[in-house]
SEGUMAR-278747 format. One record per residue (C-alpha): residue number from 1; x, y, z; residue in three letters. Coordinates in pm, whole numbers, plus 50000, padded with zeros to 5 digits. Each point is the difference from the previous one (the first is absolute). Layout:
# residues N
pos:NUM	x:X	y:Y	z:Z	code:Ala
...
//
This chain:
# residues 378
pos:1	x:50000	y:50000	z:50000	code:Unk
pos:2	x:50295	y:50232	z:50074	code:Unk
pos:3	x:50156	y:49943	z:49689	code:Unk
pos:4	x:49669	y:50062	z:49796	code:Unk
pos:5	x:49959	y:50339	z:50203	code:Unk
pos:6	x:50347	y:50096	z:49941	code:Unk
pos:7	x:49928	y:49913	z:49570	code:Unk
pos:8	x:49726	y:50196	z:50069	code:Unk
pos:9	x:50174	y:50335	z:50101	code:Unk
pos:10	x:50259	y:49942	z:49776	code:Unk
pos:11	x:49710	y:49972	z:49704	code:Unk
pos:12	x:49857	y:50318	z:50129	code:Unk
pos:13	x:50327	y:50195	z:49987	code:Unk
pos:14	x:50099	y:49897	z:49656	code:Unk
pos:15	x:49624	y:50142	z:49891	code:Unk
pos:16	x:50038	y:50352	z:50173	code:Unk
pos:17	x:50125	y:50303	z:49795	code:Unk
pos:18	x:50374	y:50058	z:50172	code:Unk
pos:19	x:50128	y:50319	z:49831	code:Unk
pos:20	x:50282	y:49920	z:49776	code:Unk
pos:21	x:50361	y:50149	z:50142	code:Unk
pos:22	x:50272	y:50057	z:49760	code:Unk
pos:23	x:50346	y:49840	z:50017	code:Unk
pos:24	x:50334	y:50139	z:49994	code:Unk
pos:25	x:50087	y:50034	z:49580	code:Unk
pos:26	x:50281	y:50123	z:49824	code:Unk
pos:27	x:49931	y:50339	z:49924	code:Unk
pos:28	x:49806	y:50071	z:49636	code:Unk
pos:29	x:50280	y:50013	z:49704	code:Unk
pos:30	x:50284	y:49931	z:50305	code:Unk
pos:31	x:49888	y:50412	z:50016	code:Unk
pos:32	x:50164	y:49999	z:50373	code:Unk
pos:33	x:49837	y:50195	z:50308	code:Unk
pos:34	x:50273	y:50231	z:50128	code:Unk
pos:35	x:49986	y:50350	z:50244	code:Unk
pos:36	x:50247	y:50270	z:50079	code:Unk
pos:37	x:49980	y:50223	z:50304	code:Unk
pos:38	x:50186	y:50286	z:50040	code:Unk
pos:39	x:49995	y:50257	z:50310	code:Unk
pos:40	x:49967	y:50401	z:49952	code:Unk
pos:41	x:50160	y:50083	z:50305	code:Unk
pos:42	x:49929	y:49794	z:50317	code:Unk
pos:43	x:49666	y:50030	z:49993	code:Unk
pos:44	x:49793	y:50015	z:49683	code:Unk
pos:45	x:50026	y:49699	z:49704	code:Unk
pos:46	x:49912	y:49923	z:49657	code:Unk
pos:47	x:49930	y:49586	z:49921	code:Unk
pos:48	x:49959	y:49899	z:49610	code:Unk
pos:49	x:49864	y:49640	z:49960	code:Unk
pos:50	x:49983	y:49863	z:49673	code:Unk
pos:51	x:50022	y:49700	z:49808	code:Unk
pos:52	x:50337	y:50030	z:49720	code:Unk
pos:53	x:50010	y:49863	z:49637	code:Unk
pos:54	x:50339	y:49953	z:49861	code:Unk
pos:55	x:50048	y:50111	z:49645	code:Unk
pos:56	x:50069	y:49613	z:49867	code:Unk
pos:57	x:49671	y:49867	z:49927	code:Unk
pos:58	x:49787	y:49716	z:50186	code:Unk
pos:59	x:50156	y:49750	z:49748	code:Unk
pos:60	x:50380	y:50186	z:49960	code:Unk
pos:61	x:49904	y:50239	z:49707	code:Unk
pos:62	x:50251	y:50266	z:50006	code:Unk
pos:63	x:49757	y:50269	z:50034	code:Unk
pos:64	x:50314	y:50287	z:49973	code:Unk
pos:65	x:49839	y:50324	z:49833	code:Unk
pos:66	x:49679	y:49860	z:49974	code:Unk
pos:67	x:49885	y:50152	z:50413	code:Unk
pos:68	x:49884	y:50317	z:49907	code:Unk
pos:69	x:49742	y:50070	z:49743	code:Unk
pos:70	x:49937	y:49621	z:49944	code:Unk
pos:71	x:49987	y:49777	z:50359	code:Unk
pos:72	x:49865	y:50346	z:50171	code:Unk
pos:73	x:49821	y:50173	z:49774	code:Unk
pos:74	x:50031	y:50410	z:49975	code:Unk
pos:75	x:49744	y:50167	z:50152	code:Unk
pos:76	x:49670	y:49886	z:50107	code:Unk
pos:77	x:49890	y:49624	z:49913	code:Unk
pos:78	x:49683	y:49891	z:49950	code:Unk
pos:79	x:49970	y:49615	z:50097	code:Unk
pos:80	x:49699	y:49749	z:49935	code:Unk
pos:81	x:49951	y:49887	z:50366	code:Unk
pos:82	x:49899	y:50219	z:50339	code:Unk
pos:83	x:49858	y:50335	z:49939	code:Unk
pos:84	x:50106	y:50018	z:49671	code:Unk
pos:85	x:50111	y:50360	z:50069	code:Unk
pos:86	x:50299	y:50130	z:49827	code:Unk
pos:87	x:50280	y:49948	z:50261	code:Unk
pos:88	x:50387	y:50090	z:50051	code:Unk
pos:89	x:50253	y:49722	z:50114	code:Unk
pos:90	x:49975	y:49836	z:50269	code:Unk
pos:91	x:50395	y:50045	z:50092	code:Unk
pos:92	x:50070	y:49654	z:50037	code:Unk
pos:93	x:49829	y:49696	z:49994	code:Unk
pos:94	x:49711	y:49751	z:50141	code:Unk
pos:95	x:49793	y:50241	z:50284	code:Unk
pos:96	x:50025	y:50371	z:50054	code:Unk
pos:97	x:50369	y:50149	z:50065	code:Unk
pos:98	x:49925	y:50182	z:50321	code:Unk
pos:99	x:50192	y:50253	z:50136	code:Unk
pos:100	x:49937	y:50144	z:50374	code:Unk
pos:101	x:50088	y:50293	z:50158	code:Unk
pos:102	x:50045	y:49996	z:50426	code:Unk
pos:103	x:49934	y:50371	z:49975	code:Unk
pos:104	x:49862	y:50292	z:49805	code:Unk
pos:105	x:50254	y:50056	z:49747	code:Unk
pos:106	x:50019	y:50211	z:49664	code:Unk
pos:107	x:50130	y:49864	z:49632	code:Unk
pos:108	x:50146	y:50242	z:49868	code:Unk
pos:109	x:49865	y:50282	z:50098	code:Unk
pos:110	x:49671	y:49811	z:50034	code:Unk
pos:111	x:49791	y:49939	z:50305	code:Unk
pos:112	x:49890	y:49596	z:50111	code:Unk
pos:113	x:49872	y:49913	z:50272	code:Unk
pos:114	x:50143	y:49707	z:50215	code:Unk
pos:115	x:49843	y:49629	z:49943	code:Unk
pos:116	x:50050	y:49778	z:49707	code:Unk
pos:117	x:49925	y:50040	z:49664	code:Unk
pos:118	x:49991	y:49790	z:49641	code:Unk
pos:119	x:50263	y:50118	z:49804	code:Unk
pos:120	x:49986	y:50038	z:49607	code:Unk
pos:121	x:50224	y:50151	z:49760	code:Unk
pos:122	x:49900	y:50140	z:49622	code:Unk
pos:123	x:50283	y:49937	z:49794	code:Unk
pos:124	x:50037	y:50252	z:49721	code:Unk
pos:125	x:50221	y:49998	z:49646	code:Unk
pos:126	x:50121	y:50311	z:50102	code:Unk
pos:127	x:49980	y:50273	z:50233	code:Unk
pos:128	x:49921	y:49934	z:50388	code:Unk
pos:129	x:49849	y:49626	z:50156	code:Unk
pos:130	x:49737	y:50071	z:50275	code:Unk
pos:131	x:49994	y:49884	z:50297	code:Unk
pos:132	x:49624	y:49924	z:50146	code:Unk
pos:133	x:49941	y:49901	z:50360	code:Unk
pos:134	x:49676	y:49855	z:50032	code:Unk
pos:135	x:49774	y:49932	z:50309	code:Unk
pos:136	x:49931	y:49647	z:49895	code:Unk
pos:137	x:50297	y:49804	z:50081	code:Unk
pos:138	x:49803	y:49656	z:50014	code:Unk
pos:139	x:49880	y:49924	z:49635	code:Unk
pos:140	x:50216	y:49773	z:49683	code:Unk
pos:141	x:50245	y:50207	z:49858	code:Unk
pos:142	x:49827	y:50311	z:49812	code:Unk
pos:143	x:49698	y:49772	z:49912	code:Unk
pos:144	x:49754	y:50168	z:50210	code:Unk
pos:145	x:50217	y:50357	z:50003	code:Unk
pos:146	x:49766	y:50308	z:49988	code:Unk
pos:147	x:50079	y:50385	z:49959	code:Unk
pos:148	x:49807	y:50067	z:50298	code:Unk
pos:149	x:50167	y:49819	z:50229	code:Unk
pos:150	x:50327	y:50190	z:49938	code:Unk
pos:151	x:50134	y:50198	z:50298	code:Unk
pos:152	x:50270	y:50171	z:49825	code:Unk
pos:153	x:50187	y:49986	z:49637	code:Unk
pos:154	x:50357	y:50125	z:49957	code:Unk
pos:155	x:50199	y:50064	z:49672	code:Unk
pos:156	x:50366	y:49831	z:50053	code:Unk
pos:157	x:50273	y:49995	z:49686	code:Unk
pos:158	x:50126	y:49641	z:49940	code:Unk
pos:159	x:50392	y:49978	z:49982	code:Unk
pos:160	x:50194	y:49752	z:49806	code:Unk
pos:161	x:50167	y:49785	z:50262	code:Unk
pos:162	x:50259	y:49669	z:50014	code:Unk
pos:163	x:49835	y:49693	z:49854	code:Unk
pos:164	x:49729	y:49808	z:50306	code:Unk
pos:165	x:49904	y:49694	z:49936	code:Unk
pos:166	x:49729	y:49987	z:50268	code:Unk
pos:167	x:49740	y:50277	z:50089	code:Unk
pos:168	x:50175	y:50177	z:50281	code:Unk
pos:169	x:49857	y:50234	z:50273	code:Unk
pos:170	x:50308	y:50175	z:50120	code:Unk
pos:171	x:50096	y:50363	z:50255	code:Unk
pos:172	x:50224	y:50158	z:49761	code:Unk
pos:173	x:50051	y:50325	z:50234	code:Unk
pos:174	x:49944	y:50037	z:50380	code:Unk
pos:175	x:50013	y:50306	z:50248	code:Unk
pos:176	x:49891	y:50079	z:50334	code:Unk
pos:177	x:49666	y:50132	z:49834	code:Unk
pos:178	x:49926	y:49839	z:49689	code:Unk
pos:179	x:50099	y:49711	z:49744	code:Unk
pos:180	x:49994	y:49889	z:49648	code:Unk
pos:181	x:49816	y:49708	z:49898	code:Unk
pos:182	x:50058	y:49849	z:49670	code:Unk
pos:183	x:49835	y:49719	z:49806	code:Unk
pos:184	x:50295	y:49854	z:49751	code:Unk
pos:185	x:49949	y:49712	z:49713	code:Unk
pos:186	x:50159	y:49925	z:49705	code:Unk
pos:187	x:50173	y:50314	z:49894	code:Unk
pos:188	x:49852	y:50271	z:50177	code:Unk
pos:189	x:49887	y:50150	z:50341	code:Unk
pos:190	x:49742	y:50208	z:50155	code:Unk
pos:191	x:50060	y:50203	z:50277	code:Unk
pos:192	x:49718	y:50138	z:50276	code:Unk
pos:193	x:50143	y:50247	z:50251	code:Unk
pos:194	x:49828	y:49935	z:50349	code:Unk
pos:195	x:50024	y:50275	z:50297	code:Unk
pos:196	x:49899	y:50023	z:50279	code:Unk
pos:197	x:49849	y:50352	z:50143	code:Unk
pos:198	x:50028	y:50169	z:50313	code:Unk
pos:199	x:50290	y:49696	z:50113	code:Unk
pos:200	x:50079	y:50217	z:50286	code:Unk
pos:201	x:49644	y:49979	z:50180	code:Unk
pos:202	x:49953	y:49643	z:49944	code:Unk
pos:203	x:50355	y:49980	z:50192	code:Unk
pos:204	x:49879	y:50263	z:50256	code:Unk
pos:205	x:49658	y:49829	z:50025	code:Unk
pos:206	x:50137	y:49644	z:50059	code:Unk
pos:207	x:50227	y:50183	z:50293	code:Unk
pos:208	x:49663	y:50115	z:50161	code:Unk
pos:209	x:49862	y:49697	z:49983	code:Unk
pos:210	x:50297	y:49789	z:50102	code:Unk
pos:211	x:50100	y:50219	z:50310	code:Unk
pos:212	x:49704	y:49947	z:50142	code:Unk
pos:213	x:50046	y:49620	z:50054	code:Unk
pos:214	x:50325	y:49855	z:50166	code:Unk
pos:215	x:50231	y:50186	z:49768	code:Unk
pos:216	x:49934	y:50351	z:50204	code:Unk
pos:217	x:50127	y:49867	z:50287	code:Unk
pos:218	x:50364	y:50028	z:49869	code:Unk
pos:219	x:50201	y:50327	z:49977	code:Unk
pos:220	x:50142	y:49904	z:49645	code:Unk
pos:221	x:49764	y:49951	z:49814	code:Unk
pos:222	x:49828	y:50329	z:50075	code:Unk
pos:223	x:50321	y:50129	z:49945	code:Unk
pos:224	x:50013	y:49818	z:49661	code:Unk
pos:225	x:49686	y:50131	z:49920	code:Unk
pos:226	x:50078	y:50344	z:50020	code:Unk
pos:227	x:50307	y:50007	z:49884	code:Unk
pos:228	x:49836	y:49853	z:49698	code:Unk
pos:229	x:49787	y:50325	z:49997	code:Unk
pos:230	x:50324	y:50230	z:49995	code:Unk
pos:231	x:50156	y:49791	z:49750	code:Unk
pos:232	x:49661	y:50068	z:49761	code:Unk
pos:233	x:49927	y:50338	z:50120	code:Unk
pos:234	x:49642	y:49884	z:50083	code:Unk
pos:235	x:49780	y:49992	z:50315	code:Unk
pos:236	x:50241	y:50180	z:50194	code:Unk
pos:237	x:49722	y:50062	z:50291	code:Unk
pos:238	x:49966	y:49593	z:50010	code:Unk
pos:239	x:50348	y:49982	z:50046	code:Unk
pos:240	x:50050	y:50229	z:50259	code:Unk
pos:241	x:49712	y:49821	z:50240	code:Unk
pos:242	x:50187	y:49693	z:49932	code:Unk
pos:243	x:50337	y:50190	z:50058	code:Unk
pos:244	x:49901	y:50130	z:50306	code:Unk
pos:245	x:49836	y:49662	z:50124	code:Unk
pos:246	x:50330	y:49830	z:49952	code:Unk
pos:247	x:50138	y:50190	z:50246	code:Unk
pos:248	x:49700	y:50053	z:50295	code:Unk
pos:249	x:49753	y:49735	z:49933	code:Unk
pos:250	x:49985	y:49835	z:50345	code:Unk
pos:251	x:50158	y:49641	z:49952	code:Unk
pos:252	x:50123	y:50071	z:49692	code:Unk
pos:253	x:50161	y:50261	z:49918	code:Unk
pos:254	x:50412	y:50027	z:50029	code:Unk
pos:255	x:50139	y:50360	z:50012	code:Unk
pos:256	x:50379	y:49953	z:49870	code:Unk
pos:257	x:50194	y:50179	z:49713	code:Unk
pos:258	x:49807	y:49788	z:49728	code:Unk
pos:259	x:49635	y:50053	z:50122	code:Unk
pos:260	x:50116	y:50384	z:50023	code:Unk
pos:261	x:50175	y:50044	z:49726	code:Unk
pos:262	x:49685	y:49837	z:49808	code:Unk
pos:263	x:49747	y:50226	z:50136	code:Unk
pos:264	x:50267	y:50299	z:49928	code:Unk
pos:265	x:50003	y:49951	z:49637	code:Unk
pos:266	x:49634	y:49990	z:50006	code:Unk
pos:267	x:49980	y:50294	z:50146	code:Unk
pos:268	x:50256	y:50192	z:49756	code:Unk
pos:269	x:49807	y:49855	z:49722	code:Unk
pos:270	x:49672	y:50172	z:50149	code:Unk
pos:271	x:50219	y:50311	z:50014	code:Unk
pos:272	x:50043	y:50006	z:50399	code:Unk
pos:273	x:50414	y:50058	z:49976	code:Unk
pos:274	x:50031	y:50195	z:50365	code:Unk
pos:275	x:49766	y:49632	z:50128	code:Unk
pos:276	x:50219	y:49811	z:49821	code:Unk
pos:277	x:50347	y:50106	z:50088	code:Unk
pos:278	x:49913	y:49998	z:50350	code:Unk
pos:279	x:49858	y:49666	z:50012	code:Unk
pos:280	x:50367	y:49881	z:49822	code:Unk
pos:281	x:50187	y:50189	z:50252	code:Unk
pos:282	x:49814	y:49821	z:50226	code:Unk
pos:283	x:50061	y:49666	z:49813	code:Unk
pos:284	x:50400	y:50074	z:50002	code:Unk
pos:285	x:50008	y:50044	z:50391	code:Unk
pos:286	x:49794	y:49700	z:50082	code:Unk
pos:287	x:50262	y:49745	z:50210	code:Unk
pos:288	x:49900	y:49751	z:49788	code:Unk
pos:289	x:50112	y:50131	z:49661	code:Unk
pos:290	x:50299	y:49857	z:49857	code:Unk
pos:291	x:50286	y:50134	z:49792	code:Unk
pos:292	x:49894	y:49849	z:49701	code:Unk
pos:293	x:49650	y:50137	z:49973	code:Unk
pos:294	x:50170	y:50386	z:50062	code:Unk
pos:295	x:50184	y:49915	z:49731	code:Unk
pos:296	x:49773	y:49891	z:49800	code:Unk
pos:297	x:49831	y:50272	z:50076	code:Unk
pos:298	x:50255	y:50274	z:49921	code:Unk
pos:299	x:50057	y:49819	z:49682	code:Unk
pos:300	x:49608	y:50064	z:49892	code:Unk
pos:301	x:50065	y:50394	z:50073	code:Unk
pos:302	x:50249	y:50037	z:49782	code:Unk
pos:303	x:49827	y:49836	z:49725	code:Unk
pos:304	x:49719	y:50253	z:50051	code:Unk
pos:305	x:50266	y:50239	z:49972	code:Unk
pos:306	x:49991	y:50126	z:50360	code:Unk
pos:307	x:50340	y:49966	z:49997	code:Unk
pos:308	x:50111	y:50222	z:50320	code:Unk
pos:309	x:49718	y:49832	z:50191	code:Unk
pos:310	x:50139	y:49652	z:49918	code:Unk
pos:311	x:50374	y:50150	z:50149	code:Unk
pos:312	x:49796	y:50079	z:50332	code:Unk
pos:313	x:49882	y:49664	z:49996	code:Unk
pos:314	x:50326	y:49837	z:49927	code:Unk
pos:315	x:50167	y:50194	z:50266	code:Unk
pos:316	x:49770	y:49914	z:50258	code:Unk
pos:317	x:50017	y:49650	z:49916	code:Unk
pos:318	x:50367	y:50015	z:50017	code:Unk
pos:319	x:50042	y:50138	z:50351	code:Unk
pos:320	x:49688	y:49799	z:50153	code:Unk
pos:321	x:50174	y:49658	z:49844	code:Unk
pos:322	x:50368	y:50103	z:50083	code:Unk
pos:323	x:50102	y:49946	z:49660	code:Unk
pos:324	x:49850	y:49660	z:49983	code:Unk
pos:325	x:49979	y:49805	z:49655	code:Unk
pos:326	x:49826	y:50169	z:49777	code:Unk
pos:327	x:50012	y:50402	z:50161	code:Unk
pos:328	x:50343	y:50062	z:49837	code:Unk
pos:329	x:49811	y:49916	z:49644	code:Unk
pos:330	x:49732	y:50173	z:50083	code:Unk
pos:331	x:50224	y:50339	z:50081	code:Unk
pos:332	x:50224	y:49928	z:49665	code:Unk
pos:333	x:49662	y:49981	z:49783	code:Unk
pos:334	x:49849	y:50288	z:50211	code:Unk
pos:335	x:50303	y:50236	z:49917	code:Unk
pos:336	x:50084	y:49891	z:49669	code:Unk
pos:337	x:49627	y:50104	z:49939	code:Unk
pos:338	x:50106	y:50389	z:50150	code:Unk
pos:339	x:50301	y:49971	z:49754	code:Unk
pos:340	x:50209	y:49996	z:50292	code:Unk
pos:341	x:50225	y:49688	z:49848	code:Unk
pos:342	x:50316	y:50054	z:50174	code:Unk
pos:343	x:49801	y:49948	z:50375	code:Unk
pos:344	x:49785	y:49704	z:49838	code:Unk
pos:345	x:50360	y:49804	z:49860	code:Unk
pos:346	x:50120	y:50017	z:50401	code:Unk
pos:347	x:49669	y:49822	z:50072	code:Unk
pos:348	x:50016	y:49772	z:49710	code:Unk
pos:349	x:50324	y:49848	z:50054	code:Unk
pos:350	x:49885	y:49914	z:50384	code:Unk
pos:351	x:49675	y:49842	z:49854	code:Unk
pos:352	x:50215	y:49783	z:49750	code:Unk
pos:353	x:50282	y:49867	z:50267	code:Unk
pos:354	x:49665	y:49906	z:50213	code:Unk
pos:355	x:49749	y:49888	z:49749	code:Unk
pos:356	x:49861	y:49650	z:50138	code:Unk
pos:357	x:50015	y:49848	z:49692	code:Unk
pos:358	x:50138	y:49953	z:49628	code:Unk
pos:359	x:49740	y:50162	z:49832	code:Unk
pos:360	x:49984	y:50308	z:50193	code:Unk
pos:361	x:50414	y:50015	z:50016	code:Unk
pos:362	x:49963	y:50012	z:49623	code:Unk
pos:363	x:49735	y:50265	z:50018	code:Unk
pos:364	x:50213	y:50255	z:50243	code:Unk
pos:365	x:50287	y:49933	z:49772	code:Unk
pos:366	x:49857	y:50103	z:49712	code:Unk
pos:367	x:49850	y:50311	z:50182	code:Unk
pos:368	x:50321	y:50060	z:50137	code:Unk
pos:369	x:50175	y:50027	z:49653	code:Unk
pos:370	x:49676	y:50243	z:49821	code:Unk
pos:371	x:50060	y:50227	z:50321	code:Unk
pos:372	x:50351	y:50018	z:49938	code:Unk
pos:373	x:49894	y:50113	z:49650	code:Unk
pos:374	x:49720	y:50231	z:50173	code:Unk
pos:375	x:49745	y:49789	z:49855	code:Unk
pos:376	x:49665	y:49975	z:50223	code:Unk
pos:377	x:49907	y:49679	z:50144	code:Unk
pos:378	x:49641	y:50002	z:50006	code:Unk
//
């Protein structure tokens, strides 16, 4: 009886409707999937997916010269199956090449939004190929492709480029802002230029939101974040909260030379010089500054051409360090800045019989032989 129920159940099964589930094939025409990522900056990205024909044919045609014009025809196509609608290429093969943007970004020149869109391409004779981004990223190649879905069309000029045997996605150019993505087959390549607005207040805004988690409770990073604020000249009133927090918050802040001397160049940046050079006086005199950061710091003056300031600063660090390693460089590089090279060469040749090292003995020496020619150091 058991067996006869199990039969049964078995029976039944067999006669229900069990949606059919696809295997794992080969790829259509060996047309293989591939995707390349590339990063604008830290935070926003641009992902291409697509599926890339090779210029031999299915059955190894050599299919040289016969790409553009012939395989993908020049301009719009009109094709027997889906809408029927005349339709550009489908920049690739097998599904939709889609292309996705992290964040709001412009093509040349051109606003998109962030999300992911179908990509097509109309490939001309001559004069410029245009790039279409359309909102339906989901459909068979450019079968079902309609005007009216477009989000945004961009004329591009196609350049002749090294021989590619397979259809190639590829970031040509990258910068801290933008980036240059090209589409290469055969014997040419298309080029979109990507950027990325406003980079500094998607940096800024990310520091807002990360500061508030576990992040804010350390001194540097909200000293990283606003020196990255001085660095772009941007949010200077964000980076002097931050500044200032680096130094008082309770638990967290640290008031030494660094967290000073951060919140100081804030503050000259914001125009607040008398603020500022007291708060690095300040810095200077704090017992736990060392040599090397007065140094350091007397080196910065003179490269903002504050030249006798940077002597004052030298000289201090001299006497309060008794001459330690590295106050007699700092005095020959803070004289030989007042054009005083005689005094800097007696300072010079102490700095070279005590540098700590190779390097820096090979440094002094070569100071010491441009004073003797009344050469400046700096």
């Amino acid at each position: 009886m058991k067996k006869i129920l199990t039969l049964l159940c078995f029976s039944a099964l067999l006669a229900m409707e069990v949606p059919a589930q696809s295997i794992s094939l080969p790829p259509s025409g060996d047309n293989q999937k591939s995707i390349v990522t590339q990063y604008i900056g830290s935070l926003a990205n641009v992902s291409v997916k697509y599926n890339s024909p090779d210029v031999t044919g299915p059955n190894g045609e050599d299919r040289k010269g016969q790409i553009w014009g012939q395989l993908v025809p020049y301009g719009l196509n009109v094709v027997n199956f889906g809408l029927g609608n005349p339709s550009p290429w489908r920049v690739g093969a097998n599904e939709n090449t889609v292309i996705k943007f992290s964040h709001d970004v412009l093509i040349k020149g051109k606003p998109l939004k962030a999300g992911k869109y179908g990509l097509h391409l109309i490939v001309e004779e001559t004069g410029p190929w245009t790039w279409i981004f359309s909102k339906n990223y989901s459909a068979w190649g450019s079968y079902f492709y309609e005007e009216s879905d477009d989000a945004l069309r961009v004329q591009v000029d196609p350049a002749d480029h090294s021989y590619t045997e397979w259809l190639t996605f590829d970031f040509v150019d990258r910068g801290p802002s933008s980036a240059t993505l090209a589409m290469k087959w055969e014997n040419k390549m298309v080029p979109m230029r990507i950027e990325v607005d406003n980079m500094t207040d998607l940096y800024v805004s990310k520091y807002k939101q990360e500061l508030q988690g576990s992040a804010g409770f350390n001194h540097q990073n909200l000293v990283a974040a606003s020196q990255y604020c001085v660095q772009n000249d941007t949010h200077l009133e964000d980076a002097l909260v931050w500044a200032d927090q680096a130094i008082n918050a309770p638990f967290i802040g640290v008031k030494n030379f660094s967290t000073m001397q951060n919140k100081a160049s804030v503050l000259m940046k914001l125009g607040k010089m008398e603020e500022a050079e007291a708060l690095m006086n300040e810095a200077m005199h704090h017992p736990a500054t060392t040599a090397f950061e007065i140094h350091t710091f007397g080196r910065q003056l003179i490269a903002m051409d504050k030249k006798d300031k940077a002597l004052e600063v030298f000289k201090y660090n001299h006497d309060r360090f008794k001459g330690a390693w590295p106050t007699n460089v700092g005095m020959a590089r803070g004289l030989s800045a007042m054009g005083m090279y005689g005094e800097a060469l007696k300072y010079a040749e102490m700095a070279h019989e005590e540098a700590p090292d190779q390097l820096n003995k090979d440094s002094m020496k070569a100071a010491v032989e441009k004073l003797k020619d009344k050469q400046d150091i700096n």
